[in-house]
LUMFISE-423490 format. One record per atom (N, C-alpha, C): residue in three letters; x, y, z. Coordinates in steps of 0.2 Angstrom, whole numbers, padded with zeros to 4 digits, always signed. Layout:
% residues N
AlaXYZ...
//
This chain:
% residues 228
Unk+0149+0013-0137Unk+0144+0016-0132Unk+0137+0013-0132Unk+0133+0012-0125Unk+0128+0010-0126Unk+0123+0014-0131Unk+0123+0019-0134Unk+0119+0022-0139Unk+0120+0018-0144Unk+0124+0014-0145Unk+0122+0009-0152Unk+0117+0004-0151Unk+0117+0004-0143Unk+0112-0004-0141Unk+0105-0003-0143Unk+0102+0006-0142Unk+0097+0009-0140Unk+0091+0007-0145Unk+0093+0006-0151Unk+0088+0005-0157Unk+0087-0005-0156Unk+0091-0009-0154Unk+0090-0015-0154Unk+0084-0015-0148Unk+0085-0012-0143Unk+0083-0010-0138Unk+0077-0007-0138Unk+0075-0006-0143Unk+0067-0003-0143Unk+0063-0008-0146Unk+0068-0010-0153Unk+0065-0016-0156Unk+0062-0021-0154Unk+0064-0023-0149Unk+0065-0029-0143Unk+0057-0028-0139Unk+0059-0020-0138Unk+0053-0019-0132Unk+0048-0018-0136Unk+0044-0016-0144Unk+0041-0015-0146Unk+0038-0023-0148Unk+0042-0030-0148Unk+0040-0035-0151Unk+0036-0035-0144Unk+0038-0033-0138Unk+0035-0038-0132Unk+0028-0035-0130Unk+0028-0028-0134Unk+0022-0024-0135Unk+0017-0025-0132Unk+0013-0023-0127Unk+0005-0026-0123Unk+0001-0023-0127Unk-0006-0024-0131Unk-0010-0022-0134Unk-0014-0017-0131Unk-0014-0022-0124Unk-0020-0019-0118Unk-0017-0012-0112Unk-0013-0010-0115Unk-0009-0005-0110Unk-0006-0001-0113Unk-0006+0006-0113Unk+0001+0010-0115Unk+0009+0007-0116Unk+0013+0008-0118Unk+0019+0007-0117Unk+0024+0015-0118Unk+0027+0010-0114Unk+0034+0019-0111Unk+0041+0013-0111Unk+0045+0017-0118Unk+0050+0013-0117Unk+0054+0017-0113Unk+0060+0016-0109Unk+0062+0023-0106Unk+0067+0020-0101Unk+0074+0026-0098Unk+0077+0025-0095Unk+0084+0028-0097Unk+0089+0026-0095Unk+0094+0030-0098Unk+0100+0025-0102Unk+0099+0026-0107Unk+0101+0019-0113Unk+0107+0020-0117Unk+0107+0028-0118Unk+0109+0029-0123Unk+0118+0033-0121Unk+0118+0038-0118Unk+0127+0039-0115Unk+0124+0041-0107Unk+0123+0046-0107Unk+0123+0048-0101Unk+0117+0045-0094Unk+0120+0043-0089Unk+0117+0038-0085Unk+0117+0042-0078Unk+0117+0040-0072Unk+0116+0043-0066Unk+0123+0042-0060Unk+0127+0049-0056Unk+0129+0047-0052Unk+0127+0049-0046Unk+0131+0048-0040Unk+0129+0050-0034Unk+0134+0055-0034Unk+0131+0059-0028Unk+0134+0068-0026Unk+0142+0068-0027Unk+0145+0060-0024Unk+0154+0064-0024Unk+0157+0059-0031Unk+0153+0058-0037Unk+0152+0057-0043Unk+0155+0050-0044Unk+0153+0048-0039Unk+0155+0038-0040Unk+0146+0035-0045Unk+0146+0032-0047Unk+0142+0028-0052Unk+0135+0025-0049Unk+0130+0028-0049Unk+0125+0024-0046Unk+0124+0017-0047Unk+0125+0014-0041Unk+0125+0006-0040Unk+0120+0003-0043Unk+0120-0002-0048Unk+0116-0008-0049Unk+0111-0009-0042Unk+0104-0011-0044Unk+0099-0012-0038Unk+0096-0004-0037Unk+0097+0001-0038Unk+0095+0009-0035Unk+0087+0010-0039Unk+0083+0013-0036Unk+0077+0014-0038Unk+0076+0020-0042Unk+0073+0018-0045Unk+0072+0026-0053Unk+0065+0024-0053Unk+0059+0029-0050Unk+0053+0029-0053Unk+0050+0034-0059Unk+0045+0033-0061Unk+0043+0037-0066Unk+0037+0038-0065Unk+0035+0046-0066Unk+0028+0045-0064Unk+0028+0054-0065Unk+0023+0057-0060Unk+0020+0065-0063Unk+0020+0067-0056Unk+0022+0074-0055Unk+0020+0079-0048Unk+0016+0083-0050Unk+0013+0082-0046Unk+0009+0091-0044Unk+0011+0096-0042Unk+0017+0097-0043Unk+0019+0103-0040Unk+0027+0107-0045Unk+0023+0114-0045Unk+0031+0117-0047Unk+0038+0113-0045Unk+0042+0114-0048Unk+0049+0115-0050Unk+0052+0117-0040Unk+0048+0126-0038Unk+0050+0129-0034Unk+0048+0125-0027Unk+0040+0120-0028Unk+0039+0118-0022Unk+0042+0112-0020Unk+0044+0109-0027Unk+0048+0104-0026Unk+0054+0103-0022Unk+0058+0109-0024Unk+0064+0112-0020Unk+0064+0113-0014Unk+0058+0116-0013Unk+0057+0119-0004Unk+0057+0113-0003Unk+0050+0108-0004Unk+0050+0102+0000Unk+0057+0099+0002Unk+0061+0097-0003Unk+0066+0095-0003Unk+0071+0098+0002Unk+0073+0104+0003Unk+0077+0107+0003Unk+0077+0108+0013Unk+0071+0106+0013Unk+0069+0103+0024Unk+0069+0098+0022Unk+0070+0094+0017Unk+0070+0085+0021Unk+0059+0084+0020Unk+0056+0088+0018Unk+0051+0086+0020Unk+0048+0080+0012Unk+0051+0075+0014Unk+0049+0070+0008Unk+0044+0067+0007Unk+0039+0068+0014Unk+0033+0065+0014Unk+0027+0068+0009Unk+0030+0076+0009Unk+0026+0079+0006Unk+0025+0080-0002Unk+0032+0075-0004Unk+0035+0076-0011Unk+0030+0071-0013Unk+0032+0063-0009Unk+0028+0059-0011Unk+0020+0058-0012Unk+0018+0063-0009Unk+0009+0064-0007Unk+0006+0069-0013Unk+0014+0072-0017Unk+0011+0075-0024Unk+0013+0072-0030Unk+0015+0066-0028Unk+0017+0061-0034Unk+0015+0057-0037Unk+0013+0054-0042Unk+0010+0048-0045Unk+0013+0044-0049Unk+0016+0039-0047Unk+0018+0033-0049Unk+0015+0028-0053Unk+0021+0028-0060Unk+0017+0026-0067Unk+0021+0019-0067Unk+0027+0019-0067Unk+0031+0014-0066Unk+0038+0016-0063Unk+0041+0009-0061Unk+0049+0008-0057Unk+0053+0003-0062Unk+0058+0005-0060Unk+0064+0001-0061Unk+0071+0001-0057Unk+0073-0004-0060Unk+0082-0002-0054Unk+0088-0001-0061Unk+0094+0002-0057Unk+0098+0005-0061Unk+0102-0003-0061Unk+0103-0005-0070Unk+0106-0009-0070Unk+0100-0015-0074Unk+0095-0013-0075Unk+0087-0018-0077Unk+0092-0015-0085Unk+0090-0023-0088Unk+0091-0021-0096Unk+0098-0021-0099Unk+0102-0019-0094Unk+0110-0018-0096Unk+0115-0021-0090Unk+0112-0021-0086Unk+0117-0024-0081Unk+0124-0021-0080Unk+0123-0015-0078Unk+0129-0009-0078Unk+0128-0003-0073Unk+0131-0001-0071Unk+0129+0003-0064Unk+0128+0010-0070Unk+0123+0014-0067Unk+0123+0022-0069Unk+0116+0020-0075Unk+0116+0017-0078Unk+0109+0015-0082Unk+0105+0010-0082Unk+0102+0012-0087Unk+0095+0004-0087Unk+0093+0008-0094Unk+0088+0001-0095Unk+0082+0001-0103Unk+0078-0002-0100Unk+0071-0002-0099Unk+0064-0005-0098Unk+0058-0002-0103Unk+0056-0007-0102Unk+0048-0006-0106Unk+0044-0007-0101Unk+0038-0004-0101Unk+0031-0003-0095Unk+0028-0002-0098Unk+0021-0007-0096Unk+0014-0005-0101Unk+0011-0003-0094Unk+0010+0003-0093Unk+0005+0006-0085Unk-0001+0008-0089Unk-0004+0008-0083Unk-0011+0010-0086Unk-0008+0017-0085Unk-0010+0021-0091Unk-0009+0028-0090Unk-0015+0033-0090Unk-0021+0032-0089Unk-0027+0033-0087Unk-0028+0041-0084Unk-0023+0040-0077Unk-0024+0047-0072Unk-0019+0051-0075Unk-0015+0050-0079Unk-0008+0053-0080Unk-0009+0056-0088Unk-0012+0051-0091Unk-0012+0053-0098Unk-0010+0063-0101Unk-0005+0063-0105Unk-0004+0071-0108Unk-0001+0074-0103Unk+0002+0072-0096Unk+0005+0076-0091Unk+0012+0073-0091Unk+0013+0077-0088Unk+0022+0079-0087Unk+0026+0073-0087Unk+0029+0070-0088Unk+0033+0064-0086Unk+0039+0066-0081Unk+0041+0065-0075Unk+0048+0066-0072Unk+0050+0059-0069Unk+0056+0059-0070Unk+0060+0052-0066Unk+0062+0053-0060Unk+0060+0051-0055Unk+0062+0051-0049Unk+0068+0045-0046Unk+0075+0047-0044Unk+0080+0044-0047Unk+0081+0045-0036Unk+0084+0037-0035Unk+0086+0035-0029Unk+0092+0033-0028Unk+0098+0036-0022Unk+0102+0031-0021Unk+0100+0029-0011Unk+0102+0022-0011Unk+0098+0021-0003Unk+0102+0017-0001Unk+0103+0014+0004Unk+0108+0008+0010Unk+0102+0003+0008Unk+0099+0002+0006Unk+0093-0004+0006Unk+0091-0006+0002Unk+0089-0010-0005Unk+0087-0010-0012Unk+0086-0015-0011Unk+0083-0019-0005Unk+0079-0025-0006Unk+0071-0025-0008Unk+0068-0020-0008Unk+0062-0019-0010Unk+0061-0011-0013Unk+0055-0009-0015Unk+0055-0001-0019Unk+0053+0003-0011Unk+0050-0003-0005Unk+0048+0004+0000Unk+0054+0005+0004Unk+0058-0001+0004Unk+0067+0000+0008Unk+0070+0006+0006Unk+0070+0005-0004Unk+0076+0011-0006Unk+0072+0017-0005Unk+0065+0018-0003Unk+0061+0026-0001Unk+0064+0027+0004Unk+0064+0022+0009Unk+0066+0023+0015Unk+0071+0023+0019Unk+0076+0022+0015Unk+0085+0021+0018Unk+0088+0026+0011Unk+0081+0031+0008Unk+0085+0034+0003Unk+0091+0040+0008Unk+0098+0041+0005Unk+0101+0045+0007Unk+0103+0051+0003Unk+0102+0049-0005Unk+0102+0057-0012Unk+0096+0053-0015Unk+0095+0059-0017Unk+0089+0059-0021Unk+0090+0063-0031Unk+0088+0061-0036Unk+0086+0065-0041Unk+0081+0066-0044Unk+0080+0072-0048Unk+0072+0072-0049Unk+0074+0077-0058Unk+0073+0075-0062Unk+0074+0074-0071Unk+0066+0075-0074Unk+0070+0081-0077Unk+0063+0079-0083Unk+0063+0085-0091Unk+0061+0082-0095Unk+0063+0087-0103Unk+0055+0090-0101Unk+0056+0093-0105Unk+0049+0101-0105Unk+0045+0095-0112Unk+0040+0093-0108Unk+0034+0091-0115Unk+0032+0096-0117Unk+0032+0102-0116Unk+0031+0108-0122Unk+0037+0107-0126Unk+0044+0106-0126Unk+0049+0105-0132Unk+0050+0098-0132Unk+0048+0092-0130Unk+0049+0086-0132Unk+0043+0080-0128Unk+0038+0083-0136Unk+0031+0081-0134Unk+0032+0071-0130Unk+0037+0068-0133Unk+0035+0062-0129Unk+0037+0061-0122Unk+0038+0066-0118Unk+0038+0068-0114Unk+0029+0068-0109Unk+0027+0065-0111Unk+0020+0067-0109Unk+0016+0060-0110Unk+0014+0058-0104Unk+0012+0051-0105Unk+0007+0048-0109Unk+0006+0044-0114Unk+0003+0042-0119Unk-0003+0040-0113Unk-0009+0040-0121Unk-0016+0040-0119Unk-0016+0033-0117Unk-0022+0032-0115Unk-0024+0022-0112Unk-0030+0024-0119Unk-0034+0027-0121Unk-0041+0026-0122Unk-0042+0031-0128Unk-0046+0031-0132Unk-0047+0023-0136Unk-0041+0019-0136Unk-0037+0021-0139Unk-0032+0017-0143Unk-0025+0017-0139Unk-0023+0013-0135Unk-0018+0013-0132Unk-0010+0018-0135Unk-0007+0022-0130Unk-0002+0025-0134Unk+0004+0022-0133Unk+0009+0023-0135Unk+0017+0023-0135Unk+0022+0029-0136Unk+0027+0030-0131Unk+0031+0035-0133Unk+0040+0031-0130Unk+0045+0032-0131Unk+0051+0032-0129Unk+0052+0038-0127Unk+0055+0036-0121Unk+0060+0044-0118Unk+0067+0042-0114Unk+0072+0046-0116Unk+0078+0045-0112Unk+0081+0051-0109Unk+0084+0047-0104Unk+0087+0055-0102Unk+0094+0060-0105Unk+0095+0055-0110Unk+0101+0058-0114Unk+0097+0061-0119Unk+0090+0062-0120Unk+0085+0068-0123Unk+0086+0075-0117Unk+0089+0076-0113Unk+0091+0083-0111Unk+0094+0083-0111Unk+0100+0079-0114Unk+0108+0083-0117Unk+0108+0084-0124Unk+0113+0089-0128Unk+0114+0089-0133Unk+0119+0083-0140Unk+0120+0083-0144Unk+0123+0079-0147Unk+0128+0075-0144Unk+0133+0078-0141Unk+0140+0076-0137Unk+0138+0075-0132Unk+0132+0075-0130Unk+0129+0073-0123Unk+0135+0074-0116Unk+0134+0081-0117Unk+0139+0086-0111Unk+0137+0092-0109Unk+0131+0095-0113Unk+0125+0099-0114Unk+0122+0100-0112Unk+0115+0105-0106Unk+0108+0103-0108Unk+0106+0106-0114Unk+0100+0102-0115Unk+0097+0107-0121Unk+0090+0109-0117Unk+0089+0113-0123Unk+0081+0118-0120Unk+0075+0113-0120Unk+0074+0117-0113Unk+0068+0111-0109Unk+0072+0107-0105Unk+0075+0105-0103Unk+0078+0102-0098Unk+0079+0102-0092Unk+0075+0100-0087Unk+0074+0103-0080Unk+0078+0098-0075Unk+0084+0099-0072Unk+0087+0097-0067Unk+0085+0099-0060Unk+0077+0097-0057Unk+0074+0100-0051Unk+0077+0100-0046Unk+0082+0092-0044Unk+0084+0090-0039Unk+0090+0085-0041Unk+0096+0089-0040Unk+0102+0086-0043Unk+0106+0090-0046Unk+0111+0087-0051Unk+0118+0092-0055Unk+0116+0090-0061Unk+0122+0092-0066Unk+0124+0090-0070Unk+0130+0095-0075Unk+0135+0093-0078Unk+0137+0086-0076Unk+0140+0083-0068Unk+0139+0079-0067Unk+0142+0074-0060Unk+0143+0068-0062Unk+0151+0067-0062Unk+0154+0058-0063Unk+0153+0058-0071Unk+0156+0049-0072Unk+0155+0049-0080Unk+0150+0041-0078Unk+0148+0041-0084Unk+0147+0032-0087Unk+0150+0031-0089Unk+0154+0025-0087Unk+0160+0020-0091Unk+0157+0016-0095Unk+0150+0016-0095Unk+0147+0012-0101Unk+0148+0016-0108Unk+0143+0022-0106Unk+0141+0027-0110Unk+0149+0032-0112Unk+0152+0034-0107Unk+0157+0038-0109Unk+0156+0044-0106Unk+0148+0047-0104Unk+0147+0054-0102Unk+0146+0057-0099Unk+0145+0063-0097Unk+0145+0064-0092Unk+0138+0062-0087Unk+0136+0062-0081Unk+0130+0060-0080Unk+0126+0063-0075Unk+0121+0063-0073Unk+0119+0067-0068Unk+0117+0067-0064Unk+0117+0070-0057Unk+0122+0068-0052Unk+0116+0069-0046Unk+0115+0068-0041Unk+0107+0064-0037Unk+0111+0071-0030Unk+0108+0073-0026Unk+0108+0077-0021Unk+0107+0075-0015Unk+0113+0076-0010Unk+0108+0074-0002Unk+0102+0072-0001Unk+0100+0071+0003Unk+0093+0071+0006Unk+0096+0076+0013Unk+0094+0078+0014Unk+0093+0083+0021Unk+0089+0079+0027Unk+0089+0077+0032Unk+0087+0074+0037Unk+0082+0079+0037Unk+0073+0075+0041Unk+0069+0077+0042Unk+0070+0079+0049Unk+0067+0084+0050Unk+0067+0088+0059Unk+0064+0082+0063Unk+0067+0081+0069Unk+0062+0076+0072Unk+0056+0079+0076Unk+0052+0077+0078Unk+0046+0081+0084Unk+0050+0086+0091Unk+0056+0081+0092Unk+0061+0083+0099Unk+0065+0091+0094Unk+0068+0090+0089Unk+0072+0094+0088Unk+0067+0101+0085Unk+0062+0100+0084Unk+0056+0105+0082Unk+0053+0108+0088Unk+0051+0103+0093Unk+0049+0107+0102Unk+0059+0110+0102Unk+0062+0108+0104Unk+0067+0113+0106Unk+0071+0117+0102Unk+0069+0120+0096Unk+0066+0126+0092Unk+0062+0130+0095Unk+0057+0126+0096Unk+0052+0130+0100Unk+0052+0133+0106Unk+0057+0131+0111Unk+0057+0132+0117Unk+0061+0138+0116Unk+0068+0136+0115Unk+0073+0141+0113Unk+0069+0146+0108Unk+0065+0148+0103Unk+0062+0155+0103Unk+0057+0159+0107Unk+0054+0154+0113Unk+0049+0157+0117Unk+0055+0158+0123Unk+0059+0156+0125Unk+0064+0157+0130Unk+0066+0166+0128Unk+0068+0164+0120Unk+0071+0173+0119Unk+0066+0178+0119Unk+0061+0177+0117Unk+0054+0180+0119Unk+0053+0184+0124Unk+0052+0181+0129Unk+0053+0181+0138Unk+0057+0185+0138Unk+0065+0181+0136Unk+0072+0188+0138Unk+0068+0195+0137Unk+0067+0196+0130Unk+0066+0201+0128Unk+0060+0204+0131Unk+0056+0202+0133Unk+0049+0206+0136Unk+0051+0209+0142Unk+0057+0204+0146Unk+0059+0208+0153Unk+0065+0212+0152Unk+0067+0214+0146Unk+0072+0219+0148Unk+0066+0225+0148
//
């Protein structure tokens, strides 16, 4: 199981260590990894960002829940990326180390913003030909490394994976563990053996045309109604 890789895997990323920058080991290393909705294995290349929202749990979902993704991204801060298959070369996981400046972020929330897209030639392609989305995160009130290490004075480090909100048998959540946008369990990893967790439509955005004949169509009934 990759979970025996996980400790050589830090070791590794701890020797390449930046003095000058926080480091976040992190990603999904250990059994359970990522699928998409009809539980097939998130494809090598897929974008997984990590970084902090501004926004509840609930606004997250509304936004999400109209397709309104413009708005998700204008409450986000992006701390680092990676793609599904960095470090392992295996669909559904990755292992990375990022030394971000963690400056604007420091002590707040960490969430994984997890992609699957028709495009992964670049990180603005997979935003933009995203098709399911997932959105992960452990409660840094129950698992303080969940909380972006300091830049200042003294630069910090923390490891975090997403097999830190399952339980032992990694088939569980455990307490803290916030599945805002997405399933679990959905599909296995044939690396890890687990179950994994699972990325959600995207809902198409309204266009301008489909929002004016909304529009027209409730002023239209309006009228009926005024002239009976």
């Amino acid at each position: 199981m990759i979970k025996n890789l996980v400790y050589s895997i830090i070791v590794a990323s701890v020797l390449r260590f930046n003095a000058h920058a926080s480091s976040v080991v992190w990603g999904a290393t250990e059994d359970n990894g990522f699928s998409q909705s009809n539980t097939a294995e998130l494809p090598i290349g897929n974008l997984v960002r990590l970084g902090n929202f501004s926004l509840t749990n609930g606004q997250i979902q509304a936004f999400f829940s109209v397709g309104d993704i413009g708005s998700l991204t204008a409450n986000f801060v992006e701390v680092a990326t990676a793609k599904i298959g960095d470090g392992l070369n295996a669909p559904s996981n990755l292992a990375v180390t990022s030394t971000p400046n963690t400056s604007a972020v420091a002590g707040l929330q960490m969430y994984y913003w997890v992609y699957a897209a028709t495009n992964n030639t670049s990180n603005a392609t997979s935003m933009s030909t995203a098709f399911e989305m997932g959105i992960f995160y452990q409660d840094k009130a129950v698992n303080s490394s969940w909380a972006f290490p300091v830049e200042t004075p003294v630069p910090g480090s923390t490891t975090v994976d997403i097999t830190q909100m399952t339980n032992a048998g990694a088939n569980a959540l455990v307490a803290g563990a916030n599945v805002v946008i997405g399933s679990f369990p959905k599909g296995t990893s044939t690396a890890g053996s687990a179950p994994n967790f699972g990325l959600a439509p995207v809902v198409p955005e309204p266009t301008s045309a489909a929002l004016m004949l909304v529009g027209l169509v409730s002023l239209a009934s309006r009228r009926r109604r005024q002239a009976k």
